[in-house]
C-alpha positions as a Markdown table, in Angstrom:
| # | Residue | x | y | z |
|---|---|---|---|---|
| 1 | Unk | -27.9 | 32.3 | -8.6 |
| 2 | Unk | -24.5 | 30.2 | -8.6 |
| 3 | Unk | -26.0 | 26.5 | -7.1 |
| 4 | Unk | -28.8 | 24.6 | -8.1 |
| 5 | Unk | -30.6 | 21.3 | -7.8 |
| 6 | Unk | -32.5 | 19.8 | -9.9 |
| 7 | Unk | -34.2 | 16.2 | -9.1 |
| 8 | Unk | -35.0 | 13.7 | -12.1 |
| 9 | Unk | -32.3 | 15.6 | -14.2 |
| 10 | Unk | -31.1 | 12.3 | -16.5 |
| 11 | Unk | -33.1 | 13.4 | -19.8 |
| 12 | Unk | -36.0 | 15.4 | -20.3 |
| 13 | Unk | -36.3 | 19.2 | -18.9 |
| 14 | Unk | -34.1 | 18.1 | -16.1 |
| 15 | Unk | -31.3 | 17.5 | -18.2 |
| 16 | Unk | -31.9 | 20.6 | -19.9 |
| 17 | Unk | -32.0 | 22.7 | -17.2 |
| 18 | Unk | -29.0 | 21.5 | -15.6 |
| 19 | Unk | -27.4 | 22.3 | -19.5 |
| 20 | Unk | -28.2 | 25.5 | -19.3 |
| 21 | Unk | -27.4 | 26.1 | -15.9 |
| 22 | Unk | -24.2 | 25.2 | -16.8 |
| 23 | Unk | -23.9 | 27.3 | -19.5 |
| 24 | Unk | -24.4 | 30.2 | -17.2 |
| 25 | Unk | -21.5 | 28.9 | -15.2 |
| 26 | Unk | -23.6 | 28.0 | -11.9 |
| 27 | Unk | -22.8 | 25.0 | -10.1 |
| 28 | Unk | -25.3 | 22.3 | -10.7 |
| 29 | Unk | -25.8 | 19.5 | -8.7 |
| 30 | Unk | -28.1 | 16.4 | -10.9 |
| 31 | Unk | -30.0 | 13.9 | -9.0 |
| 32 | Unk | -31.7 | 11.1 | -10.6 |
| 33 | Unk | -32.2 | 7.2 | -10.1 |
| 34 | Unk | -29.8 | 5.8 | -13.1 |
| 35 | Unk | -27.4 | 8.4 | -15.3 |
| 36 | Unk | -28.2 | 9.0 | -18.8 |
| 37 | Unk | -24.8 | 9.1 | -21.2 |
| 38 | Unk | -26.0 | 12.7 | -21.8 |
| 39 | Unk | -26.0 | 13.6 | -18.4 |
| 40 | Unk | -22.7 | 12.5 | -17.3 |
| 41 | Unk | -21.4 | 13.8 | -20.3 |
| 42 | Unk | -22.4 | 17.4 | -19.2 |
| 43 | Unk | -19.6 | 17.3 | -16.6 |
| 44 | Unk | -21.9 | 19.1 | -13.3 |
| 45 | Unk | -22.4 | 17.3 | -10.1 |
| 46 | Unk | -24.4 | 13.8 | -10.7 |
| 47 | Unk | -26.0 | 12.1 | -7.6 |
| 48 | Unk | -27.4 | 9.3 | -9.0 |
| 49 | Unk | -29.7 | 6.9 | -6.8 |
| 50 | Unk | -31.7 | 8.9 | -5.7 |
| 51 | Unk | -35.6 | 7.9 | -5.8 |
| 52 | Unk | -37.5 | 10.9 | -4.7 |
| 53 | Unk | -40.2 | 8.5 | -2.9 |
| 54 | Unk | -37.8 | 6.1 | -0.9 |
| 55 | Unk | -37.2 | 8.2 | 2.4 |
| 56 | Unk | -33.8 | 6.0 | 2.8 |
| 57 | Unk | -32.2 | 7.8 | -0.8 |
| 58 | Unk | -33.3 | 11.3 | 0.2 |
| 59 | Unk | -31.7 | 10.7 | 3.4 |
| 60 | Unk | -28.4 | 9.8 | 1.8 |
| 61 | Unk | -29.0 | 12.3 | -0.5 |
| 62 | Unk | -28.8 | 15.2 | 2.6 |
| 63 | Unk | -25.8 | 13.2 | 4.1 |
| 64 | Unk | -24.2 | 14.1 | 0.6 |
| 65 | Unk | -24.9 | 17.5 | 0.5 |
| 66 | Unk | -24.4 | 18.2 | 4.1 |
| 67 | Unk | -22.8 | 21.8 | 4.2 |
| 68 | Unk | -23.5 | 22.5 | 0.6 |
| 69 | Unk | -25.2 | 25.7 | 0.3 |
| 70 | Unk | -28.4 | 26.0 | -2.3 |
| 71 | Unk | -29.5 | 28.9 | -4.1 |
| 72 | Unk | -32.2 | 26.9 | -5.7 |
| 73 | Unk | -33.7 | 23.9 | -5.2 |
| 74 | Unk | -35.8 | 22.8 | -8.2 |
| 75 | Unk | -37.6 | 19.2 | -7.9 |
| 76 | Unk | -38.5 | 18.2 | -11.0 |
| 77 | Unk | -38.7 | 14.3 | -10.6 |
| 78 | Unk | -41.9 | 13.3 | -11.9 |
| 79 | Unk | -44.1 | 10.1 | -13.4 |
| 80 | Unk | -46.9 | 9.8 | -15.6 |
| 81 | Unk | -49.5 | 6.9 | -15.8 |
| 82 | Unk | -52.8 | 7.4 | -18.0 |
| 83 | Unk | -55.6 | 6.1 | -15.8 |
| 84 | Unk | -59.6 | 6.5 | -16.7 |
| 85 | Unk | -62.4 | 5.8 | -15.3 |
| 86 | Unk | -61.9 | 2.7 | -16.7 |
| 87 | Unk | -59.2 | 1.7 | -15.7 |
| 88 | Unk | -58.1 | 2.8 | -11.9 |
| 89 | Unk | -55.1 | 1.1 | -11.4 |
| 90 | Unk | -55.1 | 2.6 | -7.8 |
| 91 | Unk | -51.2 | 1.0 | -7.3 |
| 92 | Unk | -50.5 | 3.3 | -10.4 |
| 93 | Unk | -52.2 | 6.1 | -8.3 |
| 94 | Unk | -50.6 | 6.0 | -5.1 |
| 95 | Unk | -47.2 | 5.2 | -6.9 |
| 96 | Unk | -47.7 | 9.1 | -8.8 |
| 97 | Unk | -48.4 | 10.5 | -5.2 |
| 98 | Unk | -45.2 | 9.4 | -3.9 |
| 99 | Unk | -43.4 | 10.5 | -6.4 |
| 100 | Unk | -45.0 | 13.7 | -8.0 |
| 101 | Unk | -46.5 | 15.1 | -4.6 |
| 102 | Unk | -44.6 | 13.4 | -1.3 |
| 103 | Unk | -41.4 | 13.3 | -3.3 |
| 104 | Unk | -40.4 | 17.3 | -3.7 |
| 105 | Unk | -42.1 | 17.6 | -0.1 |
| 106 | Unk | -39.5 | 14.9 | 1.1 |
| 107 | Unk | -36.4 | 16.3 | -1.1 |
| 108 | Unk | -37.2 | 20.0 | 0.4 |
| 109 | Unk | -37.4 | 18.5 | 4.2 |
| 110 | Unk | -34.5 | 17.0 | 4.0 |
| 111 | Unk | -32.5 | 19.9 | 2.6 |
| 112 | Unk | -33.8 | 22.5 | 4.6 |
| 113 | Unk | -30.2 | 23.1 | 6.0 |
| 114 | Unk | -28.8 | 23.8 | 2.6 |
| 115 | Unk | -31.0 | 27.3 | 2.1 |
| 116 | Unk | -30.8 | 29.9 | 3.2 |
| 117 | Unk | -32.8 | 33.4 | 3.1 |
| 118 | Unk | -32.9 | 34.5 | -0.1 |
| 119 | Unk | -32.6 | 31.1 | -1.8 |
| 120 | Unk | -35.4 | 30.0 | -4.1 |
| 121 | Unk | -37.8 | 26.5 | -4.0 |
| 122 | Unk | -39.7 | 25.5 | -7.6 |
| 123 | Unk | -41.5 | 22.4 | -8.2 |
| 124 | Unk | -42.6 | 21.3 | -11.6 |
| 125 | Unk | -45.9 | 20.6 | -11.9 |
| 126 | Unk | -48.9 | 20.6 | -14.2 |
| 127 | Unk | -51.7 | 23.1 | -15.8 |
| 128 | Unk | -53.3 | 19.5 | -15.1 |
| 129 | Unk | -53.2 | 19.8 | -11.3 |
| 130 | Unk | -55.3 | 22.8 | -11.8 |
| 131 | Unk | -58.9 | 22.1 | -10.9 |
| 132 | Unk | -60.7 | 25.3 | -12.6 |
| 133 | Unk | -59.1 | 24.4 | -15.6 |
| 134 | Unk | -59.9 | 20.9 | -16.0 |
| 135 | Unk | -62.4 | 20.4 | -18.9 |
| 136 | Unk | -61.3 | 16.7 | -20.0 |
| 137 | Unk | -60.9 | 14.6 | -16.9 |
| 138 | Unk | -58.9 | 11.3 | -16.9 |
| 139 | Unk | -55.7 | 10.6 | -15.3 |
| 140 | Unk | -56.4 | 10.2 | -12.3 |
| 141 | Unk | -53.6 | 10.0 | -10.8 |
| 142 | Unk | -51.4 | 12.6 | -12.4 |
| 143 | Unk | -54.0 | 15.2 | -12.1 |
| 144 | Unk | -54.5 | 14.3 | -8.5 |
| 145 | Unk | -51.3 | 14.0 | -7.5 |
| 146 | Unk | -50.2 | 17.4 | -9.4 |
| 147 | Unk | -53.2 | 19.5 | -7.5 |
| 148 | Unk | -51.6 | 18.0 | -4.5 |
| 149 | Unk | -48.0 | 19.1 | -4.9 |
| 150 | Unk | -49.5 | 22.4 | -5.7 |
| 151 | Unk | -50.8 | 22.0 | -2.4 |
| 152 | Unk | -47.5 | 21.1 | -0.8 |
| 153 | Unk | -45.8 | 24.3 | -3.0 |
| 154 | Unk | -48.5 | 26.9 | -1.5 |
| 155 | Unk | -48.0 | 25.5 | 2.2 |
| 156 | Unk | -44.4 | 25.8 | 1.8 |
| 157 | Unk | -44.1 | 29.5 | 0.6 |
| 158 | Unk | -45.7 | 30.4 | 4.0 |
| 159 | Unk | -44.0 | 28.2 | 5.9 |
| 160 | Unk | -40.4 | 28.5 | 4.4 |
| 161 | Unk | -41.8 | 32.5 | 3.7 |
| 162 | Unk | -41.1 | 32.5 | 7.3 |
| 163 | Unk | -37.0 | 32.3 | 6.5 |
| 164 | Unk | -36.9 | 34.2 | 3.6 |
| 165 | Unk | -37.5 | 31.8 | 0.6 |
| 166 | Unk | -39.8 | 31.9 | -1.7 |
| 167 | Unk | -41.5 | 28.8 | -3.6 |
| 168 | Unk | -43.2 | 28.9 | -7.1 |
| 169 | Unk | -45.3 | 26.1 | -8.9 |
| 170 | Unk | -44.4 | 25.6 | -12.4 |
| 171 | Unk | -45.7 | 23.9 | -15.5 |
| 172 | Unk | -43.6 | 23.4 | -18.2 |
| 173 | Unk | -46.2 | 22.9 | -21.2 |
| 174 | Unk | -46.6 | 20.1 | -23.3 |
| 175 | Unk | -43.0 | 19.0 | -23.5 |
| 176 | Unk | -41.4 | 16.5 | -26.2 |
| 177 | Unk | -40.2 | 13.6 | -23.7 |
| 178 | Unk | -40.5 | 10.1 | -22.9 |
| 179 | Unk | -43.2 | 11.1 | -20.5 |
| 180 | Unk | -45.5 | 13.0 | -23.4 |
| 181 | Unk | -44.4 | 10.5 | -26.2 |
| 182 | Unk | -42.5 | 13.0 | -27.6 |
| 183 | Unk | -45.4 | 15.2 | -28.2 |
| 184 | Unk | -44.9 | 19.1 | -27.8 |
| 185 | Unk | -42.5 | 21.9 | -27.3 |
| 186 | Unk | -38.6 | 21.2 | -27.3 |
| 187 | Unk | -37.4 | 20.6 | -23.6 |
| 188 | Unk | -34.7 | 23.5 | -24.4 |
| 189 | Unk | -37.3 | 25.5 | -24.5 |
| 190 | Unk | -39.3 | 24.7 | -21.9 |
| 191 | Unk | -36.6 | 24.9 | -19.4 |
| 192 | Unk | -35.9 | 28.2 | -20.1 |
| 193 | Unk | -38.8 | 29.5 | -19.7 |
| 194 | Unk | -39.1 | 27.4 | -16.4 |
| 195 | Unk | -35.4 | 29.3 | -15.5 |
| 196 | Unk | -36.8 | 32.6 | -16.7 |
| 197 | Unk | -39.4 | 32.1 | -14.0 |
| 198 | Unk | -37.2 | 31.5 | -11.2 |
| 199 | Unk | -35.1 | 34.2 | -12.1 |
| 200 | Unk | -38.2 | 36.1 | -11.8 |
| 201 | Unk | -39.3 | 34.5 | -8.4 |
| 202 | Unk | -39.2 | 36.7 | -5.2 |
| 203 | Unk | -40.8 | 37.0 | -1.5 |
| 204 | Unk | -43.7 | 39.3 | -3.5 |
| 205 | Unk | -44.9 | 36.4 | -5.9 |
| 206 | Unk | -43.9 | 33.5 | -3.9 |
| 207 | Unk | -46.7 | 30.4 | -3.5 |
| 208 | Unk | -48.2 | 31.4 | -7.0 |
| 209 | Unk | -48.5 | 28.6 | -10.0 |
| 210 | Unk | -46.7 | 29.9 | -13.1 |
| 211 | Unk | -46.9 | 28.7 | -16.9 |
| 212 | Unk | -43.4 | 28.6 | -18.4 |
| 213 | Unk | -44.2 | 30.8 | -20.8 |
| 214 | Unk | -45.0 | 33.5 | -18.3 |
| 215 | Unk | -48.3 | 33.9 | -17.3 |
| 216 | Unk | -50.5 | 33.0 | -14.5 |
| 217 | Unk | -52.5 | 29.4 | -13.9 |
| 218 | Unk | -55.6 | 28.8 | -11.9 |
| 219 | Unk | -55.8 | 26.6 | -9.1 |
């Protein structure tokens, strides 16, 4: 691969993807609302303004790329809010489907021009979209709106399978960022295990949801 979005890339796995794509020498192009100091330091292509749930900025963000070809697209802008039963802040709720579900469906409409066959579509998302393997319940709207972009991610490999790109659904693992409260794995490590995945992504395992590590998740 030599090009590669990456949505929500100003700290976190994002930024660490984009580090490490750099690293390899690929051309990496960082989207993201506000940058981080740590993200314009890395010197690749930063976007910033871009809200992955306001149609408007994912408009602007295609006018900016227009003629830019993608070898991967990887939308990992995402939010996190803890609702229970309890408490079903349903504001909260819709805001995580905008963002976690609508927004990589949005980002990958508008760029549709920018792959090509043979280019390659992740989105992040969450062993806690998975339905079989939910044995807790609570948040509501991160688990809902996670099984929904898996949705959107299984649609899309037979849809864009049509062209000759494939799509995989990816969850990073418990990962130490703002998000978690700093609670799990090193985002280094997560994100290459998420780039080891998409290295490994093809038409023959396309619309299938993927651990970082490298195993299989149920739906």
């Amino acid at each position: 691969m030599t090009s590669i979005l990456v949505t929500g890339a100003n700290r976190g796995i994002g930024l660490e993807i984009c580090r490490l794509m750099q690293d390899r020498g690929c051309t990496v192009f960082a989207t993201c609302r506000t940058p981080s100091a740590a993200l314009s330091a890395l010197g690749v292509n930063v976007i910033p303004g871009i809200d992955v749930s306001d149609p408007v900025s994912i408009a602007s963000l295609a006018e900016s790329l227009n003629g830019i070809h993608l070898d991967v697209l990887l939308n990992n802008a995402g939010i996190l809010t803890r609702e229970t039963l309890d408490d079903l802040d349903f504001e909260r709720i819709q805001k995580q489907f905008e963002v976690n579900a609508m927004g990589p469906l949005r980002v990958i409409n508008a760029l549709r021009n920018n792959l090509s066959s043979n280019s390659k579509v992740g989105i992040i998302t969450s062993r806690v979209g998975s339905i079989e393997d939910n044995g807790s319940g609570g948040i509501y709207g991160y688990r809902m709106s996670k099984a929904a972009a898996n949705m959107v991610g299984k649609n899309l490999s037979l849809d864009l399978g049509k062209e000759g790109i494939p799509v995989i659904l990816l969850h990073p693992g418990l990962v130490a960022t703002e998000m978690t409260g700093r609670t799990g794995i090193d985002p280094s490590d997560a994100a290459q295990g998420i780039i080891e995945r998409i290295d490994e992504l093809s038409m023959d395992n396309t619309g299938t949801f993927w651990h970082a590590e490298g195993y299989q998740l149920p739906w």
